[in-house]
C-alpha positions in Angstrom: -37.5 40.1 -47.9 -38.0 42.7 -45.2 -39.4 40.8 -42.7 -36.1 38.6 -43.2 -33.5 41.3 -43.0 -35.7 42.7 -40.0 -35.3 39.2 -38.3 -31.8 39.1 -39.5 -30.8 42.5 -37.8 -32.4 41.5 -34.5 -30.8 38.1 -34.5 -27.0 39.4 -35.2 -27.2 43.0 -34.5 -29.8 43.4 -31.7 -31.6 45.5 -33.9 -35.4 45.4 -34.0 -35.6 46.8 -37.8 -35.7 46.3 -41.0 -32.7 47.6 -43.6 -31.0 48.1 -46.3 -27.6 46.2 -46.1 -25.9 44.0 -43.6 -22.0 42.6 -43.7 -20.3 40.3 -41.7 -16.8 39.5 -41.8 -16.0 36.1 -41.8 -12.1 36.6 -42.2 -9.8 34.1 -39.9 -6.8 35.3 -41.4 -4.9 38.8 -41.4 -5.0 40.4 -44.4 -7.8 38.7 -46.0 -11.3 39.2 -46.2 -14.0 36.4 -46.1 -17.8 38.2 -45.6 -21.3 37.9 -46.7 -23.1 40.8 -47.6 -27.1 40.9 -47.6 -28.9 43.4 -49.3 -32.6 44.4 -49.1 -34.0 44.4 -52.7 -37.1 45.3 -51.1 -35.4 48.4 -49.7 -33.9 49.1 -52.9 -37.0 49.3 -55.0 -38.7 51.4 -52.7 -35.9 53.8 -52.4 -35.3 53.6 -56.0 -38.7 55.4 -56.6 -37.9 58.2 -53.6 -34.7 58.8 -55.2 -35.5 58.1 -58.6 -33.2 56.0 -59.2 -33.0 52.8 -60.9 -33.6 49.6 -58.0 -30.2 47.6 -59.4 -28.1 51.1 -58.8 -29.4 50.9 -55.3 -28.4 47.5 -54.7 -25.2 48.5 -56.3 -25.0 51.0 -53.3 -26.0 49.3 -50.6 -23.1 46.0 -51.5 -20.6 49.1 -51.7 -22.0 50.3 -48.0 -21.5 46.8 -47.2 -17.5 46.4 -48.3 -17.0 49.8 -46.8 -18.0 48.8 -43.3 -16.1 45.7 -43.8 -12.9 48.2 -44.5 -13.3 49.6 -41.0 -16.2 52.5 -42.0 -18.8 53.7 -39.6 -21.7 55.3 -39.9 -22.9 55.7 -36.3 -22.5 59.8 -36.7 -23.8 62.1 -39.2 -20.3 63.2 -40.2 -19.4 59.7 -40.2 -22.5 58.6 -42.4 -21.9 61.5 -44.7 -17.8 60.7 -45.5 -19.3 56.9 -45.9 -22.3 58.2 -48.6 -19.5 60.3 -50.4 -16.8 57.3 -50.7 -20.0 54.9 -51.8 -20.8 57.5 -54.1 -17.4 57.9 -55.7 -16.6 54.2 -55.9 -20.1 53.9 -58.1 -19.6 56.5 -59.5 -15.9 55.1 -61.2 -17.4 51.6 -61.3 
């Protein structure tokens, strides 16, 4: 799984490594939203066990991260990664 997102990442974002999420918006029409989302459940067990948390909550996470940077998020800054983690946090946390 890892090896694949690593490839993955490379391939779409010229990124040579592995992580936990990746979204692509496939929308042709305004106001809609067509996307695949790919999540790292090899990420999210190992994470789980650093955050102790439960792997399925961090896959939860991670397909939230995803829709957020589909909504026009970025987390290319600290500040920006920070205002992302809070919103993801908040939407799973209501969920």
């Amino acid at each position: 799984n890892n090896k694949k997102i690593k490839e993955l990442n490379l391939r779409y974002l010229g990124k040579a490594f592995s992580t936990d999420v990746m979204a692509f918006d496939l929308s042709s029409k305004p106001n809609s939203m067509l996307a695949d989302i790919i999540v790292s459940t090899d990420t999210a067990v190992s994470n789980s066990k650093i955050f102790k948390t439960k792997p399925l909550y961090e896959i939860y996470l991670y397909v939230i991260h995803g829709v957020l940077h589909l909504l026009g998020y970025n987390d290319a800054t600290s500040k920006q990664r920070k205002i992302m983690q809070k919103e993801a946090k908040r939407i799973l946390k209501d969920l």
